[in-house]
Every structure is written in structure tokens, then in C-alpha cells.
C-alpha positions as CSV (number, residue, x, y, z in Angstrom):
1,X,6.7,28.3,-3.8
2,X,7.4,30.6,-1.1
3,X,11.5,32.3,-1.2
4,X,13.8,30.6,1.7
5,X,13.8,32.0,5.1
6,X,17.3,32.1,6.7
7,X,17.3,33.4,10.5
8,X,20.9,34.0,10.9
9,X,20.2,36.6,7.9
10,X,18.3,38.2,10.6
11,X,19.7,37.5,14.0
12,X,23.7,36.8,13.0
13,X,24.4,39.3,10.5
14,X,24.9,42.9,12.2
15,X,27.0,45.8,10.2
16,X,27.4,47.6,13.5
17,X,30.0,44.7,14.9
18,X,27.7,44.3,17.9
19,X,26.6,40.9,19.2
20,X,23.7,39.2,18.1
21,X,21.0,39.5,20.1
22,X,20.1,36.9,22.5
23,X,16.5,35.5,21.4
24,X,13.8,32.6,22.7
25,X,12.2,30.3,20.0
26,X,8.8,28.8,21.5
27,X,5.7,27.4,19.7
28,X,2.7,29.9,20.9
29,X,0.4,27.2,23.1
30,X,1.8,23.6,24.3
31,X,-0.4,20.9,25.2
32,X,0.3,17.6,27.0
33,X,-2.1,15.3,28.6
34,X,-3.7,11.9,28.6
35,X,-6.2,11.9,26.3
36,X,-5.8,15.8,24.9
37,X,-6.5,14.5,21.1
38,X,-10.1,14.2,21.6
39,X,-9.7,17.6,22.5
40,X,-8.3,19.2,19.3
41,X,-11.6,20.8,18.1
42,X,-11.6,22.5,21.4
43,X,-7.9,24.0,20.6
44,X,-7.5,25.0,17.2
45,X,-10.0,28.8,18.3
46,X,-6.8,29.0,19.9
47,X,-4.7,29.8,16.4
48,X,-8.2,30.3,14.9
49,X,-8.6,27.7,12.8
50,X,-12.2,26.8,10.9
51,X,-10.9,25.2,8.0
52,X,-8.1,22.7,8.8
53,X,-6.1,20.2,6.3
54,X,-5.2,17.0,8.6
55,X,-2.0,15.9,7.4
56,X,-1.3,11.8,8.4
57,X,0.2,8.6,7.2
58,X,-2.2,6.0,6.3
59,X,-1.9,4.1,9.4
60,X,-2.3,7.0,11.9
61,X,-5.5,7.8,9.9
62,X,-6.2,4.0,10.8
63,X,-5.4,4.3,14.5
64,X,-6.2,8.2,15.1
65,X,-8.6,8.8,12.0
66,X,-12.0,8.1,14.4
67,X,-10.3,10.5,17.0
68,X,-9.6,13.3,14.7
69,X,-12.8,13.3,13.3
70,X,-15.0,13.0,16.6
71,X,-12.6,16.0,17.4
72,X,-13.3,18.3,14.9
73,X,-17.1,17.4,13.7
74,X,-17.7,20.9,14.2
75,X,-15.0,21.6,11.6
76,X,-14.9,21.7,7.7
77,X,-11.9,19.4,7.4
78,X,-9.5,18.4,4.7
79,X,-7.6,15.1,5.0
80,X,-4.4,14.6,3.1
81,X,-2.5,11.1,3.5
82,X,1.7,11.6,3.7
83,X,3.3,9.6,1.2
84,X,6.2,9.3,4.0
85,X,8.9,11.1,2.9
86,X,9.7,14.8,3.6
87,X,10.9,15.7,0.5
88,X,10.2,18.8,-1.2
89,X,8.4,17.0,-4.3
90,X,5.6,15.5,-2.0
91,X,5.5,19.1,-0.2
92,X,4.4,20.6,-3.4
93,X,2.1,17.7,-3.9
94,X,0.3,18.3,-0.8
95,X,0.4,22.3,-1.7
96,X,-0.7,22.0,-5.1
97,X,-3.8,19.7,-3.7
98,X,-4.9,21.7,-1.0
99,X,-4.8,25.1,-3.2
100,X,-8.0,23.8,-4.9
101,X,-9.8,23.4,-1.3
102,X,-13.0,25.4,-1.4
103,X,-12.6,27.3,1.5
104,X,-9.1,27.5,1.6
105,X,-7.7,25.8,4.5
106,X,-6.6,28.1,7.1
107,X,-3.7,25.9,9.3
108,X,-2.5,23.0,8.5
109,X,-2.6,20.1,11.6
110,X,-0.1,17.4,11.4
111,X,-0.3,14.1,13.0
112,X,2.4,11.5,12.7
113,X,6.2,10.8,13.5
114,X,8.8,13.5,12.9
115,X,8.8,13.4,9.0
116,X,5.0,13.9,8.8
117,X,5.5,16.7,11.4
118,X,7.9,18.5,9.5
119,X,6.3,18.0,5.6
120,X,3.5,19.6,7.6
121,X,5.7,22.8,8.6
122,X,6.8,22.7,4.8
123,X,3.4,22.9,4.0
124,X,2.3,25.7,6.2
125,X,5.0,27.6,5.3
126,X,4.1,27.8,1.6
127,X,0.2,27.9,2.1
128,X,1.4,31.0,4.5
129,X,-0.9,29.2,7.4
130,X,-0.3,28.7,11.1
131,X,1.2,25.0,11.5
132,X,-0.8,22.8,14.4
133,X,1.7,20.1,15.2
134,X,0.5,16.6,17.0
135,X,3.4,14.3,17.4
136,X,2.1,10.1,17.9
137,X,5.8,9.4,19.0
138,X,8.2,11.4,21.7
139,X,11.7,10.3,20.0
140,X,12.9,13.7,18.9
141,X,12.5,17.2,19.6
142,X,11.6,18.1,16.6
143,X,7.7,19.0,16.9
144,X,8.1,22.5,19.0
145,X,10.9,24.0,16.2
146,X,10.8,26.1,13.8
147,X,12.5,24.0,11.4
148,X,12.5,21.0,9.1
149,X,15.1,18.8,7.7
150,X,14.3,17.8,4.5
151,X,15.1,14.4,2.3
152,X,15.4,13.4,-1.6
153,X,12.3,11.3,-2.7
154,X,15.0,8.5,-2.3
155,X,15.1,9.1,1.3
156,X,18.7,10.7,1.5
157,X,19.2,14.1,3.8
158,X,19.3,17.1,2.4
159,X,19.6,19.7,5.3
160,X,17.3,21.8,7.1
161,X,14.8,24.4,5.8
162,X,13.7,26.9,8.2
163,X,10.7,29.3,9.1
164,X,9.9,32.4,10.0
165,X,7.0,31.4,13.0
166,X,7.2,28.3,15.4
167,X,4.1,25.7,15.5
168,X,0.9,27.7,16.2
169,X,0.2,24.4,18.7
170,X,1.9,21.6,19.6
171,X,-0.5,18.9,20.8
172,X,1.1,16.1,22.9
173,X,-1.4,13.3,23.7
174,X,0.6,11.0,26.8
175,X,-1.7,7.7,26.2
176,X,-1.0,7.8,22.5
177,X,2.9,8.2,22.8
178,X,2.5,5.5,25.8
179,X,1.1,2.9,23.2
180,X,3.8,3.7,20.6
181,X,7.1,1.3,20.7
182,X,9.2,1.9,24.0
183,X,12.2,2.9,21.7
184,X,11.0,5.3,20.9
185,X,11.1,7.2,23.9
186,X,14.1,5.7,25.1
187,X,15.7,7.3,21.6
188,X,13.7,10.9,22.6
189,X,15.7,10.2,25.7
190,X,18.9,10.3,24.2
191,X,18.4,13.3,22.1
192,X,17.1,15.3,25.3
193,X,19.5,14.3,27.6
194,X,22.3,15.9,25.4
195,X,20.4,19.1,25.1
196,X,21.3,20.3,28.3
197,X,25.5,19.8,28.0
198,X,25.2,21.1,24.3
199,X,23.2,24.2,25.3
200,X,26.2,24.5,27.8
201,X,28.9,24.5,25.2
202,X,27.1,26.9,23.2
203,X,26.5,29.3,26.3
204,X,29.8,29.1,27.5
205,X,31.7,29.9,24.1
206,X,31.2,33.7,23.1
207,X,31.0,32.9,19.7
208,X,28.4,29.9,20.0
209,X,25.1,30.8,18.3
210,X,21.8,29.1,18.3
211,X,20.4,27.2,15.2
212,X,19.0,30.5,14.2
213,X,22.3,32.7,14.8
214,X,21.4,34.5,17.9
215,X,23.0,34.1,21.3
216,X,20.8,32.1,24.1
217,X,18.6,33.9,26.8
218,X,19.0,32.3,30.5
219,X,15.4,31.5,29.9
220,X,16.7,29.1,27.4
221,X,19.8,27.9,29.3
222,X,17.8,27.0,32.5
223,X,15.6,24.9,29.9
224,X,18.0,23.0,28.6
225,X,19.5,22.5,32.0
226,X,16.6,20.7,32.9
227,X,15.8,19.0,30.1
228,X,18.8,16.8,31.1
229,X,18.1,17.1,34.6
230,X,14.4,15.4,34.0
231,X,16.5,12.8,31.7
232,X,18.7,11.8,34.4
233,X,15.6,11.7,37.1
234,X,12.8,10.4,35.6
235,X,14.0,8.5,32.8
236,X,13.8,4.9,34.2
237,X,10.4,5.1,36.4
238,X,8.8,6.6,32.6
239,X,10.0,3.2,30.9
240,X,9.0,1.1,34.0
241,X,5.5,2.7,33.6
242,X,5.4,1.9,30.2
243,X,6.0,-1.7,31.0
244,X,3.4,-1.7,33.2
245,X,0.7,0.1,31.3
246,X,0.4,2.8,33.2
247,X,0.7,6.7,32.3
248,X,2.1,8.4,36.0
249,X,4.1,11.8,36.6
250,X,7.5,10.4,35.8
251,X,6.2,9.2,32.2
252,X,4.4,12.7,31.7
253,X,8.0,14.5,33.3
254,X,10.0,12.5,30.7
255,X,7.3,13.3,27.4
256,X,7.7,17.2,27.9
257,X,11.3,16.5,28.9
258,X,11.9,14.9,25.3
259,X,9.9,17.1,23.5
260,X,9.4,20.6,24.7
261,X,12.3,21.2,26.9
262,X,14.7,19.7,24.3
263,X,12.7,21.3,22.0
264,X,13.1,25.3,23.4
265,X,16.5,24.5,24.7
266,X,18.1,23.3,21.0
267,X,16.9,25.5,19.0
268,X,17.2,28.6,21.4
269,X,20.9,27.3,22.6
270,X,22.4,25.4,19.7
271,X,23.8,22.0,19.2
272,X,27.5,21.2,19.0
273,X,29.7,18.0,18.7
274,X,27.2,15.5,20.5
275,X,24.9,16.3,17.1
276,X,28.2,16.5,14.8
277,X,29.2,13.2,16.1
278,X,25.3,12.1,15.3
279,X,25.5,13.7,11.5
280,X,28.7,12.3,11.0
281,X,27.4,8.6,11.7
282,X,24.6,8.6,9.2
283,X,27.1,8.4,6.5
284,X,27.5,4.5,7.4
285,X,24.6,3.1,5.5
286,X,23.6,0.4,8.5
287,X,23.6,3.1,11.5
288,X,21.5,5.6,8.9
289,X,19.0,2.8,8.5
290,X,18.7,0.6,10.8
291,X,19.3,3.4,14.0
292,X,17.2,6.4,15.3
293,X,18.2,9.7,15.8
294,X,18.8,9.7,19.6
295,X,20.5,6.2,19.6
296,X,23.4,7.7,17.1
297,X,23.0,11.1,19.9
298,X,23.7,9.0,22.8
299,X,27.0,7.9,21.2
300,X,28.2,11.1,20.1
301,X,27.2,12.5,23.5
302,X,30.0,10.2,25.6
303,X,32.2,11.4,23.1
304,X,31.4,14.9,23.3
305,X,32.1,15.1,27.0
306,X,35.4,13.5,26.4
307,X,36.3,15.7,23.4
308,X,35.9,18.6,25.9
309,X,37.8,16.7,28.9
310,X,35.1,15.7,30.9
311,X,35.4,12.1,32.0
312,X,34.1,12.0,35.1
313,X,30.5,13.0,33.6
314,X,31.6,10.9,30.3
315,X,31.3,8.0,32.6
316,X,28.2,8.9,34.9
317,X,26.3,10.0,31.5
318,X,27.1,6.7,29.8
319,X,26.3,4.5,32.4
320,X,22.8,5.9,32.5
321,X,22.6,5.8,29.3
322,X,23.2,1.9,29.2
323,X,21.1,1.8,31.9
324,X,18.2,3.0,29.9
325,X,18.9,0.6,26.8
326,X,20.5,3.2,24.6
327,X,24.1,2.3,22.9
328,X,27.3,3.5,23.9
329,X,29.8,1.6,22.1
330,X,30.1,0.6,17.9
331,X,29.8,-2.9,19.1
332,X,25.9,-2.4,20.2
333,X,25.4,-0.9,16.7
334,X,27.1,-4.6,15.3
335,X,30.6,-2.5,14.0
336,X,34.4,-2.8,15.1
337,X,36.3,0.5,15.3
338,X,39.4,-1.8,13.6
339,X,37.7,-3.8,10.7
340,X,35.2,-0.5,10.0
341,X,38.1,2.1,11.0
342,X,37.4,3.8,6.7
343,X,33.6,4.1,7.2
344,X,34.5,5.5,11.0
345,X,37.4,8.1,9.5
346,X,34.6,8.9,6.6
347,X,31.6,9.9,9.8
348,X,34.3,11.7,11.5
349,X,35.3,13.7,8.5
350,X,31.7,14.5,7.6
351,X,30.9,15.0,11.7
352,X,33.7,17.8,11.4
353,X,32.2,19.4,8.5
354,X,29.0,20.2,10.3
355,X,28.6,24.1,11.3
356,X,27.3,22.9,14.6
357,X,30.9,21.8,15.3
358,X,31.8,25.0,15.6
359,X,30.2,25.8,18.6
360,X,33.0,24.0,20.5
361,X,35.5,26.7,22.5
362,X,38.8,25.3,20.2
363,X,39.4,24.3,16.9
364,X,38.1,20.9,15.6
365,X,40.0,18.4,13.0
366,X,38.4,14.8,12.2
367,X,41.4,13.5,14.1
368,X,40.5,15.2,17.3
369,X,37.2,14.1,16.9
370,X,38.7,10.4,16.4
371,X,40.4,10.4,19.4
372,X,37.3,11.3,21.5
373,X,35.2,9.0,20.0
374,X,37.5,6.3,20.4
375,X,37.9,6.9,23.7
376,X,33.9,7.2,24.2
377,X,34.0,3.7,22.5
378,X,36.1,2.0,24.7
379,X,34.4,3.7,27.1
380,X,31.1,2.1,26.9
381,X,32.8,-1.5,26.1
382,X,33.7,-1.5,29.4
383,X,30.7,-0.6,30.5
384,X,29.0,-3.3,28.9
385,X,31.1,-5.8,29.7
386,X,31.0,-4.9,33.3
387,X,27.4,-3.8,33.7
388,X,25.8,-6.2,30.4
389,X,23.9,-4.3,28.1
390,X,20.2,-5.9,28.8
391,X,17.9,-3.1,28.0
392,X,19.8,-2.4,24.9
393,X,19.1,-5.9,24.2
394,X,15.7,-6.3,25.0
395,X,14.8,-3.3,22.6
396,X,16.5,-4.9,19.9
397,X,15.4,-8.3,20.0
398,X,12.0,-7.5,19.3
């Protein structure tokens, strides 16, 4: 097992008393297009890559398996199924497999959702290969970082471990996220559009550091920017497309919106109370499973804007978000701030222990954090209840 890599050990800690530096995290090559998986042989001279282990679930190796194959006939290939959870356990399962590969694999190529992506980091990592990422869903930004959050066997979070080199490729194939469940983009959504205020807080505040511990280039800033910017124009005519079966600009706009640019922009500005408020809500045992990641972001994003006194955009982002068909109000998620108010005290006591917090330009309590949120919550009930809440519906009827 390779030792723990810890950036801010690198980019944070300075004996001089001078400022970190400000530093870019990118994946080397980024690839988005209809139909690009058919391709993959044709990318992986790019790393090089001769020997590759294929990392995938059982059912993508149904739906993808012919695909990958075709792709890399001229390949020696090793295929390993994920068990499904990122946990360190089936890591060192995979690892202690593919060390008996004759030749040794030389990258490993992940195909999946976002814990397939990131056992397949884990795995690279300790193999010491390049890591060729090929995400089948856009509902996070998780496939162009440098950084995996890992879970018990059980399923239960246990934080993030991070690397030393960002996906060799990341390999975005439009038609196959454009067949996956419409949620699922509308939840990638979610998690982009609050890239672009978060990387805000964290540029504005001279003591806001990226996930790694550096400060953020402009290159990064601008990123983020319009990350939320492509959110905001682009996000409805992407789901309309998808209704209709069709892959146009907009869809394409929103795909490298949700994973790229809220990709770069995250991890090179930072995350702050939008993704607190998110953490903090996992503790209640219905949002953690029955919600995805951007849906419990979109929440925490409303509140965000009101924790730092901006209601005028509180209001214009939550409309669009309801718009879209993502939550912003406990009611959506089937909870009552009164007759849940110790499981909504518990998430804002564990949203206020995350470092992320910190970010924010003044001091943060659970109690502050309560206030915004409520406020966010009755917020978006009258939103609802002016506006309805159909798309939200629709999504989660099915």
C-alpha cells in the first residue's frame, strides 16, 4: 500500500510566513463527444497505455462491455468487475488481483458512476499507474479531480484520500450520459452551478484555500465563473434535449459544464458552506440514501447565499433551480423543519464541523448556519407554492 498523499503538506504549509502559492489542478487530456468511447483505443498512446486493466460494474460491462472491447482489440486488456463500493478493502482487492497480471498493467481505465471512478483513482494510485477516467453519468464533478472520497464496506463516508497526479484522461462520451437517467444531470447541475459562487467565497477571502491548500489562479476563478454561467444558460434547453432524444450544443455546453468546469473550478478554488450545508445533510439517514449529491448541494446553495447576505441572488438562484426539478425546501425531500428540528440541529452541527466551512470571510457557529438555512427553507416553500414544483415531481415519480 502506497503512504498518504496530503497536498496542503505541500502547497499550505510554508516556514517562510509567505502565502501559498496560487496553483491549477487539471487532468492532462479531456475528451467530450458523441460517440468518443468507440474511440478509447485511439486515446490511451496519449498516456501510453498498452496494457490496460478496465475497471466496471457488472452492468456497465453489460451495456459498454462490446464497446470497450471493439475499442481496444488492439490492446492486451484486463477486466476487473467493481463490487460497488469505494472502500479501501475492495481497493486492495482489485490491487492484490491485478499484481499477478502478466504484463503488468500499465493505467488503469475506469468506467462507471462516481464510486467506480474514484476506486479506480485508488487503484492507480497504489499500482503507481496513470488513472484513465470514463464517467457513464454527468451528476458530479468528481471524474477530472485528483481525489477520492472513500466509504466503509458498509457504505458509510469516510473522507477523502488524495493524489499526487490528476486523471491521465478523462473520457466523456455525450450519447452515453444522454441515455443515463435525466436526474442525473439535473443533480450534476446542482453541484456545478454552486461552483462558481463557492469559488467566489474562496477567492474573495484571503485566507480561503483550495481543496489542496493553495490559493486559486484567475485561470481557475474565470472557470468556475462559468461553470455557473453555462448552468444558468443552458441548463433547461440540455434537459428539453434529453426529452426529446436528441444530443445538440446546449446538452454538450451543460455535460462539460457539470463535469470539467466544476471539476477545475472546485478543486483549484475550494468549496465553502454550499458543500458544508451538503455534508451536514447526509447525517439524516433518508436524505443520505434516498438523495444525490447535487440535490442536497442545491439546498445548501440557497442557504449559502443567504448565510452571506445575498437574497436577491438567493432568490433568482432558487427559482432556477426549481425550475430545473432540483429541491429547495425540506418539504421536497418529505421533512418538516419543526417535527425533524434534532436531526436538522444534528446536519447543522456536523455541516459546521467541516474544514470547507472555513472558507467563509466570518466566523461560523451551527446556529448561524440554522438561521440561513431556515431562511433558505422558507425560501423555496414559497417558491413552490407559488411557482409548483413539477419537474421536481416528475423526477421523482418515476
Amino acid at each position: 500500500m502506497r503512504e498518504p498523499f496530503f497536498p496542503n503538506e505541500i502547497f499550505s504549509t510554508n516556514l517562510s510566513g509567505a502565502a501559498p502559492p496560487r496553483v491549477l489542478a487539471a487532468p492532462f487530456r479531456y475528451i467530450q463527444g458523441n460517440g468518443v468511447m468507440n474511440f478509447l483505443g485511439r486515446y490511451l498512446p496519449l498516456v501510453p497505455a498498452r496494457h490496460p486493466l478496465v475497471l466496471v460494474t457488472e452492468g456497465g460491462r453489460r451495456r459498454f462491455g462490446k464497446r470497450i472491447d471493439k475499442s481496444l482489440e488492439e490492446f492486451r486488456v484486463r477486466v476487473e468487475i467493481f463490487q460497488g463500493e469505494c472502500s479501501f478493502e475492495e481497493v486492495e482487492r482489485i490491487v492484490g488481483v491485478v499484481r499477478e497480471s502478466m504484463p503488468a498493467v500499465d493505467c488503469v481505465v475506469a468506467v462507471g458512476g462516481g464510486k467506480c471512478l474514484d476506486a479506480g483513482k485508488s487503484v492507480a494510485f497504489r499500482l503507481r499507474v496513470p488513472a484513465v477516467i470514463c464517467p457513464t453519468i454527468a451528476s458530479t464533478d468528481a471524474p477530472c479531480s485528483a481525489v477520492s472520497i472513500m466509504y466503509t464496506p458498509e457504505g458509510v463516508g469516510k473522507g477523502p484520500e488524495f493524489y499526487p497526479a490528476s486523471p491521465a484522461l478523462v473520457v466523456v462520451d455525450t450519447g452515453i450520459i444522454a441515455a443515463a437517467p435525466v436526474r442525473h444531470l439535473i443533480s450534476g447541475m446542482g453541484d456545478a452551478l454552486a461552483t462558481g459562487y463557492e469559488a467566489r467565497t474562496c477567492y474573495g477571502n484571503p485566507k480561503g484555500r483550495s481543496i489542496i491548500g493553495a490559493r486559486m489562479t484567475i485561470a481557475a476563478l474565470t472557470i468556475a465563473e462559468l461553470c455557473a454561467k453555462t448552468v444558468f444558460e443552458d441548463g433547461k434547453s440540455a434537459i428539453a434535449a434529453i426529452s426529446r432524444g436528441e444530443i445538440n450544443e446546449a446538452l454538450e455546453r451543460i455535460v462539460e459544464a457539470n463535469t470539467l468546469l466544476s471539476g477545475v473550478g472546485f478543486e483549484s478554488c475550494g468549496l465553502a458552506a454550499a458543500h458544508a450545508y451538503a455534508a451536514g445533510l447526509t447525517v439524516i439517514p433518508v436524505l443520505h440514501r434516498d438523495f444525490l449529491h447535487g440535490e442536497l448541494v442545491a439546498v445548501g446553495l440557497v442557504a449559502h447565499l443567504l448565510l452571506e447576505d445575498n437574497p436577491e441572488e438567493a432568490l433568482s438562484v432558487a427559482r432556477f433551480l426549481n425550475g430545473v426539478g432540483l429541491p429547495v425546501c425540506l418539504e421536497q425531500f418529505g421533512l418538516d423543519t419543526r417535527k425533524d428540528s434534532e436531526a436538522v440541529m444534528e446536519a447543522m452541527a456536523a455541516a459546521a464541523n467541516e474544514p470547507i466551512v472555513n472558507n467563509e470571510p466570518f466566523e461560523i457557529t451551527p446556529g448561524k448556519l440554522l438561521i440561513a438555512f431556515l431562511a433558505a427553507d422558507r425560501l423555496g416553500g414559497e417558491i413552490i407554492r407559488d411557482d409548483g414544483a413539477e419537474a421536481f415531481k416528475s423526477l421523482h415519480s418515476r
